[in-house]
C-alpha positions in Angstrom: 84.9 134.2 102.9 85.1 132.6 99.6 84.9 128.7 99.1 87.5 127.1 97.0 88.6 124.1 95.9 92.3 122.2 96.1 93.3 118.9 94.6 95.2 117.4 96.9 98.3 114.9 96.1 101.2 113.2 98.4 104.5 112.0 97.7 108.0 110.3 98.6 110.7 112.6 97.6 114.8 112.9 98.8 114.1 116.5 99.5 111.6 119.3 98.8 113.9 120.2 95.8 113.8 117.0 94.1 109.6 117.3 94.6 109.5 120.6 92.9 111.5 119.3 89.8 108.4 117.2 89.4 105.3 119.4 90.5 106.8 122.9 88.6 107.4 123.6 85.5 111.1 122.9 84.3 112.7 125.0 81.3 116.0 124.1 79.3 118.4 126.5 78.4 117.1 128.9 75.5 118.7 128.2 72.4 121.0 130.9 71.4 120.5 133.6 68.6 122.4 131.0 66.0 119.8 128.2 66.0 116.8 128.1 62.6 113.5 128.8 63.7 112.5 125.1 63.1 114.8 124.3 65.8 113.9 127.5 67.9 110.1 125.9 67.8 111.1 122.6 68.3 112.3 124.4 71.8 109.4 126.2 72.2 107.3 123.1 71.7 109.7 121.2 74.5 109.1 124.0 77.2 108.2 123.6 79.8 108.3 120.3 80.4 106.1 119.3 83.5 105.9 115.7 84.9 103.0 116.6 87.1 100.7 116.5 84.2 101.2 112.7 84.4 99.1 113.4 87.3 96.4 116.4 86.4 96.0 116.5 82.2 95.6 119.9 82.5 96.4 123.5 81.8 98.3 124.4 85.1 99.2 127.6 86.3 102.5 127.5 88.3 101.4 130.1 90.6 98.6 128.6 92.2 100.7 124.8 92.5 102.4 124.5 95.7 104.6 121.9 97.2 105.3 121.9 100.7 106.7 119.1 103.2 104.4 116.8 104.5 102.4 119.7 107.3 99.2 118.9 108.2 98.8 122.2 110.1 99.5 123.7 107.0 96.1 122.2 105.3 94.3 123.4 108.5 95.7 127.1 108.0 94.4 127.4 104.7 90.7 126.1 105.5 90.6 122.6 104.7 88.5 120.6 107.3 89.7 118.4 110.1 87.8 115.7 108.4 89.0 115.7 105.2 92.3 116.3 106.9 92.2 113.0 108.2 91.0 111.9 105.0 94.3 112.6 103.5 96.2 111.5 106.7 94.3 108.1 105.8 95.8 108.2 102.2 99.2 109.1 102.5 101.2 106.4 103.2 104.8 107.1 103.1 104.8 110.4 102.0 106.7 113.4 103.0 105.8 116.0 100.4 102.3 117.9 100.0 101.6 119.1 96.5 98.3 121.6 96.5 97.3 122.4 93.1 94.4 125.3 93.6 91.8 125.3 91.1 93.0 128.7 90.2 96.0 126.8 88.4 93.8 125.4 85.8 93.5 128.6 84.1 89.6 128.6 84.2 89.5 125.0 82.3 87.5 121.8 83.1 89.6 118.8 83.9 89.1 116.5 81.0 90.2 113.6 83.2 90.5 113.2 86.5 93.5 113.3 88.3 95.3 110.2 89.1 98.3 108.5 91.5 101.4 107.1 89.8 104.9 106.4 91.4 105.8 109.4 92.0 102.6 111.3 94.0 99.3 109.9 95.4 95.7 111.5 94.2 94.3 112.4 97.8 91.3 114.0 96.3 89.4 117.7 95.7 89.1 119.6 99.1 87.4 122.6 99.4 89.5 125.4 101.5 88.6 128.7 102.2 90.5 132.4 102.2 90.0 135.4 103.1 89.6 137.9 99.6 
């Protein structure tokens, strides 16, 4: 077993959907073939947008950020404590969204801050977890 780390965050959504349109990337539409290259960039430098770096100033790796509805078990299956479980439970207020950013999503960069609640999702804290590899 390897030992791992997760930042942990919590948050009121309508739905799942509406969570992810904040903790995953979001693209517009590519410009077609007929745009300059100065507004091509200008895309470019739009995409993707990403509210969740309100939250983590960070590099992040879509792959290793999950959101999932508000399931305690859920933390348990992947290794994190009971104690810090109830940690988070302690933390969470109204929430009924889980977003688990891995460490893995920060590309193998340092946070320069660290992470931080707003509005939209609660900082729980940094949990270690543990998989199998």
């Amino acid at each position: 077993m390897q030992e791992k780390f997760v930042y942990v965050f919590s948050g009121k959504f309508e739905n799942i959907e509406a969570a992810c349109l904040y903790s995953q990337p979001q693209w517009e539409p590519e410009p077609d073939e007929s745009v300059s290259d100065e507004e091509y960039a200008a895309w470019e430098d739009r995409n993707p947008s990403h509210e969740l770096l309100k939250n983590i100033d960070s590099y992040l790796d879509e792959d290793f950020i999950e959101t999932v509805d508000l399931d305690f078990q859920y933390l348990s299956n992947i290794g994190v404590s009971a104690s810090d479980i109830a940690h988070i439970k302690e933390n969470i207020g109204g929430a009924n969204v889980l977003v688990l950013v891995y460490e893995q999503a920060l590309g193998g960069f340092p946070l320069k801050e660290a992470p931080v609640s707003n509005s939209s999702l609660t900082y729980c804290g940094q949990f270690k977890f543990q998989f199998k590899i």
